[in-house]
C-alpha positions in Angstrom: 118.3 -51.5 3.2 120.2 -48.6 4.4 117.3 -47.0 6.0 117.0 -49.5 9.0 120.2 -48.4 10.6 118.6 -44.4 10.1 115.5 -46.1 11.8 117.1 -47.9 15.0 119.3 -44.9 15.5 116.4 -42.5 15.3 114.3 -45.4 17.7 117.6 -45.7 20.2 117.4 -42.0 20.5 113.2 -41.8 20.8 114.2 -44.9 23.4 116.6 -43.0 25.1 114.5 -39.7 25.5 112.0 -41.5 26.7 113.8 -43.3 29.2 115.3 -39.7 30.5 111.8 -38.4 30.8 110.9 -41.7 32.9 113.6 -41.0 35.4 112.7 -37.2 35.9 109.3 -38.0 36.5 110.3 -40.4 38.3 111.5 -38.2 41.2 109.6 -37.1 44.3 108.8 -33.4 44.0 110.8 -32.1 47.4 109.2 -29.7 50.2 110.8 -26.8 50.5 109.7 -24.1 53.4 110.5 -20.9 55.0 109.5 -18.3 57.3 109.9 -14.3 58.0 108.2 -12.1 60.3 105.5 -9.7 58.5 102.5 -8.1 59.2 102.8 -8.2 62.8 102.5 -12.6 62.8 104.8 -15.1 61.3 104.8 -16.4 57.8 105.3 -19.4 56.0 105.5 -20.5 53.1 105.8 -24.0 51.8 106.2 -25.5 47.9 107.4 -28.1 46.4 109.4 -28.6 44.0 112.4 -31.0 42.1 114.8 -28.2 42.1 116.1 -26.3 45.4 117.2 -23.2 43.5 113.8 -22.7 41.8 111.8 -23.3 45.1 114.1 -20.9 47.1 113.8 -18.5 44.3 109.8 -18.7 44.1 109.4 -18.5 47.8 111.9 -15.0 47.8 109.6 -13.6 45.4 106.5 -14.4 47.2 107.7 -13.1 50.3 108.4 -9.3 48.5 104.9 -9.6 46.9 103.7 -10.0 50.5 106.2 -6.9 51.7 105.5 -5.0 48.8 101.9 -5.0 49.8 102.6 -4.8 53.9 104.5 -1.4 52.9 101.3 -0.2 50.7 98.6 -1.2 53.4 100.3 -0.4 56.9 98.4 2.3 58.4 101.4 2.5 60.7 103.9 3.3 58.4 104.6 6.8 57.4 105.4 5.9 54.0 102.7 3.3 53.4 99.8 5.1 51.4 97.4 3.9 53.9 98.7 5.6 56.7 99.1 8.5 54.3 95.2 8.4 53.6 94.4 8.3 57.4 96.3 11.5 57.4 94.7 13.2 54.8 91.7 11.8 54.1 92.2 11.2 50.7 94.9 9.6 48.4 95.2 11.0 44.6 96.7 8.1 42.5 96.4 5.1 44.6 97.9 2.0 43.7 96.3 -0.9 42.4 96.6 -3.1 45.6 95.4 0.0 47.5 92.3 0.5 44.9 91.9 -3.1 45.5 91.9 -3.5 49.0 89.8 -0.3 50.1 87.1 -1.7 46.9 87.0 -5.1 48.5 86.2 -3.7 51.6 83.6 -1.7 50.7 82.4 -4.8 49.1 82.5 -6.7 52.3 81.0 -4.3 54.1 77.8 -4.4 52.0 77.7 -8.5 52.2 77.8 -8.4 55.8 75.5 -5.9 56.3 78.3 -3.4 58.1 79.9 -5.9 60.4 83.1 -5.8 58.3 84.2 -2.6 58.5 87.4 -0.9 57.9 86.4 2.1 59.2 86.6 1.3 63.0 90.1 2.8 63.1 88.9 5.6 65.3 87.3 3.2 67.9 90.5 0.8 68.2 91.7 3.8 68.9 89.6 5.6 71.5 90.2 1.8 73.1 93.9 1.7 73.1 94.2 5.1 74.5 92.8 3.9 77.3 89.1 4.3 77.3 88.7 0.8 79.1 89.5 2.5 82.4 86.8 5.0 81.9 83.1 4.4 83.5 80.7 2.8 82.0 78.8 6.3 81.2 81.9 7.9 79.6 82.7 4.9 77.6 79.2 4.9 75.8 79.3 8.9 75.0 82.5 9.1 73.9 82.0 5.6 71.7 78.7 7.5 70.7 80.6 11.0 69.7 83.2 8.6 67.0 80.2 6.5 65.7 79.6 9.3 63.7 83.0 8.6 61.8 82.5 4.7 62.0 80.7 3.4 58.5 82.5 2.4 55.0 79.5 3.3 52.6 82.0 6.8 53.8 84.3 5.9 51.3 84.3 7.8 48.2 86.5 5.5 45.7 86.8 6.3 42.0 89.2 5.0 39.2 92.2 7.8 40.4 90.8 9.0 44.1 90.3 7.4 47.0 88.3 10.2 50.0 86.9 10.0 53.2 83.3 11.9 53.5 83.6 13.1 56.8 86.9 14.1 58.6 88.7 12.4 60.8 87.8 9.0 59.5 90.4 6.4 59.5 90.8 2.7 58.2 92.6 -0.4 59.1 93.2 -3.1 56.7 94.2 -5.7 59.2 91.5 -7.8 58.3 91.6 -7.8 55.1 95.3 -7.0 53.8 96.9 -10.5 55.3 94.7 -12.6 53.5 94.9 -10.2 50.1 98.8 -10.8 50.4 98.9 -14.5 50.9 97.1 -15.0 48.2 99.1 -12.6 45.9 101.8 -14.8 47.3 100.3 -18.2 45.7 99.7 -16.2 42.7 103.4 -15.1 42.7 104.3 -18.9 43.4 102.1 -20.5 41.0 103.6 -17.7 38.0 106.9 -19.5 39.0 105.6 -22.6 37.9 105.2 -23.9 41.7 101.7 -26.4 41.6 101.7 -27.7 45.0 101.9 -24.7 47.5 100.8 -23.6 51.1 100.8 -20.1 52.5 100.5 -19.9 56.6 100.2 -16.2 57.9 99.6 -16.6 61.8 97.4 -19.5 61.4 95.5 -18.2 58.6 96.5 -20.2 55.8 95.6 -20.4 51.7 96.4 -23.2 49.7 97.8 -23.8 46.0 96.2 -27.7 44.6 96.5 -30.6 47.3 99.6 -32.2 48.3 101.9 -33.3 45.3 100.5 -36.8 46.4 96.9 -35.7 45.9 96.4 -35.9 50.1 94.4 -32.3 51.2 96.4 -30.5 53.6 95.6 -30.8 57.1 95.2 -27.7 59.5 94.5 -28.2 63.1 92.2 -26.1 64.8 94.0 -25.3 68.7 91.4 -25.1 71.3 92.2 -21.5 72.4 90.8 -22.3 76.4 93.8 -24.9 76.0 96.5 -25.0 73.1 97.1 -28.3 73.4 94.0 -29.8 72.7 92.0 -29.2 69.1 88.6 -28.5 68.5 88.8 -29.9 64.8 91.2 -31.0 62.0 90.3 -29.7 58.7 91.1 -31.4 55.4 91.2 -28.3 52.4 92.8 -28.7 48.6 92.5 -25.6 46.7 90.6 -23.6 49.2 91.4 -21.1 52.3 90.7 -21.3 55.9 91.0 -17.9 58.3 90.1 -18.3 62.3 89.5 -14.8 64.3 89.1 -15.2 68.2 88.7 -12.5 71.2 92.0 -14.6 72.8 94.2 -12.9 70.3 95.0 -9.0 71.6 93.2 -7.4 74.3 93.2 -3.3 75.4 93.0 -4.0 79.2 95.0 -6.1 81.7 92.0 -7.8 82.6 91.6 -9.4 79.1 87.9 -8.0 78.8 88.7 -5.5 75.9 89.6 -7.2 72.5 90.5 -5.6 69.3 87.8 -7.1 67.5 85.3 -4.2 67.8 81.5 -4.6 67.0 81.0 -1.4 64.3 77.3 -1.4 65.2 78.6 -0.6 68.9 81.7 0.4 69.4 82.5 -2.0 72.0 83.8 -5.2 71.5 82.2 -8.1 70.3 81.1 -10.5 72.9 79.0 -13.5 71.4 81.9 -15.7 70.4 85.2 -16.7 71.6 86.4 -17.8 68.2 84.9 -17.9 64.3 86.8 -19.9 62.0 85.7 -19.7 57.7 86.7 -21.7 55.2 86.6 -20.0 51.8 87.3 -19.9 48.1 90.4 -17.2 48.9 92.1 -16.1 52.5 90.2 -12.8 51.1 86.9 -13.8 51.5 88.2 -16.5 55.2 89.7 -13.2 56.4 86.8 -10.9 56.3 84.0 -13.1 56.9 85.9 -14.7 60.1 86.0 -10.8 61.8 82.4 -10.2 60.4 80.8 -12.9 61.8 82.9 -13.0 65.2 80.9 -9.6 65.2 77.3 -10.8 64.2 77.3 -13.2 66.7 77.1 -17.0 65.6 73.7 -17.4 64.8 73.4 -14.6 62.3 76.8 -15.8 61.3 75.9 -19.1 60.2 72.6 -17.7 58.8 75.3 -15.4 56.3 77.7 -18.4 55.3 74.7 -20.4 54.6 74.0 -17.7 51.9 77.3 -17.9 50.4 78.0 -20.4 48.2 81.1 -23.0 48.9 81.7 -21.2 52.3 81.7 -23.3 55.5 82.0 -22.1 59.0 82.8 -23.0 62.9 82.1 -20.5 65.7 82.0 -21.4 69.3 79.7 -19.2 71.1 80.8 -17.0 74.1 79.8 -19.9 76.7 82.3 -21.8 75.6 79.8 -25.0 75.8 78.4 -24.8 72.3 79.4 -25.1 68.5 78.0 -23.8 65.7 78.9 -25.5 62.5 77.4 -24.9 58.9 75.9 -27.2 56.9 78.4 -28.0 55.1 81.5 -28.1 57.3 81.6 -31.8 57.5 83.0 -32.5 54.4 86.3 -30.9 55.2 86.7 -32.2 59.1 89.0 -35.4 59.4 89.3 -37.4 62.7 92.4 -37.4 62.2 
């Protein structure tokens, strides 16, 4: 008999834990968001989460994952070991991120056959010191006389050592670093026990699961001819989505010079007016966007086709037509 009270006390308190778990359950998680200026854009990042203090507290710490990597990849800061490489010509000790990034590259550069190249430093160059106001003539021998530095099968990278073959190469990692950060950032977010998370770095934008409500996230594509009309919606859980257009920066006042150079040329690329990817990782979006803006979009498509769970849309130079790969449809939304 006296073990029935020992059994409803220990069944009040099972009762009552239960009923505690209920309620915390119970609650919505709530979406927490913020945004800094990095990387030359705007970032935000959105979580959410039940408590404020571990959200804000996540999203700090993926914000200096993303500096900590802006200050190792800047070829614009003197401290940054990318600039320090461009310098030099070669970096003794490079950091993982560094060994990362430059290995990627090279990586990319292979897949698309040289149109993603980090080695085009020199011609943005040439280009932003003015060469747009030269003749047509001048512009095609001096673009011919840096060629010779233009190529990232150039790149010497070993375990400790990271060299340049010839000198005065340089690299630029702005196609590649922004998506490697964001996604260092969800990685950061997702160590910090954040499940439902979204990282937007000047439209290009990688996400952690779907919405706490299992709903994909939505991301609008602007029509770049006129930014308040869309040329599609895109529905994504789990996946990445990176857009590169010729409307973005231009060398000239005339808006017929754009920094997204054509490494096979040296001018830029003039076969599309925007190329948006949709990836596994903002990585893979990032580079594949600025390699097939320079292939040109049938070639492009012909790539992504080759790539497994890779979609893309790229709207040709003409502005009149769209090409979409095969599988694109299954992440557009009327909506």
């Amino acid at each position: 008999m006296k073990r029935f009270p020992r059994i409803i006390a220990g069944a009040l308190i099972l009762l009552i834990v239960m009923l505690g778990l209920t309620g915390c359950l119970g609650q919505p998680l709530r979406k927490f968001e913020a945004t800094r200026s990095m990387m030359d854009t705007f970032v935000t990042i959105t979580v959410y989460s039940l408590d404020e203090q571990a959200a804000e507290e996540a999203i700090k710490a993926a914000f200096a994952r993303m500096v900590e990597i802006e200050q190792i990849a800047s070829i614009f800061d003197e401290e940054s070991e990318a600039f320090r490489l461009n310098q030099e010509g070669r970096l003794t000790g490079p950091s993982d991120d560094l060994h990362q990034l430059i290995t990627m590259s090279v990586d990319y550069y292979q897949l698309t056959d040289g149109y993603f190249d980090i080695t085009v430093q020199p011609l943005l160059d040439l280009w932003e010191s003015g060469l747009w106001q030269e003749s047509q003539p001048m512009q095609e021998l001096r673009i011919s006389e840096t060629m010779a530095l233009v190529g990232s099968d150039k790149i010497v990278v070993t375990d400790d050592e990271i060299f340049f073959s010839l000198e005065g190469m340089k690299i630029t990692l702005g196609g590649i670093a922004k998506g490697y950060a964001a996604e260092e950032a969800l990685e950061v977010l997702a160590d910090m026990g954040i499940e439902h998370a979204l990282v937007n770095a000047g439209g290009d934008i990688s996400t952690l699961d779907a919405k706490p409500n299992g709903d994909p996230w939505s991301i609008n594509l602007v029509n770049p001819d006129d930014t308040t009309q869309s040329l599609a919606n895109f529905i994504i859980i789990d996946k990445a989505v990176a857009t590169s257009g010729n409307y973005e920066r231009y060398f000239d006042p005339n808006k017929e010079a754009h920094h997204i150079i054509d490494p096979k040329t040296g001018f830029s690329a003039q076969e599309s007016i925007s190329v948006t990817v949709i990836a596994e990782s903002l990585v893979q979006a990032d580079a594949l966007a600025t390699a097939l803006f320079a292939m040109g979009p049938e070639a492009g498509i012909e790539l992504v086709e080759s790539i497994e769970r890779t979609e893309a849309l790229i709207v040709g130079a003409d502005r009149t037509k769209v090409y979409v790969s095969s599988g694109l449809a299954k992440y557009m939304s009327e909506g």
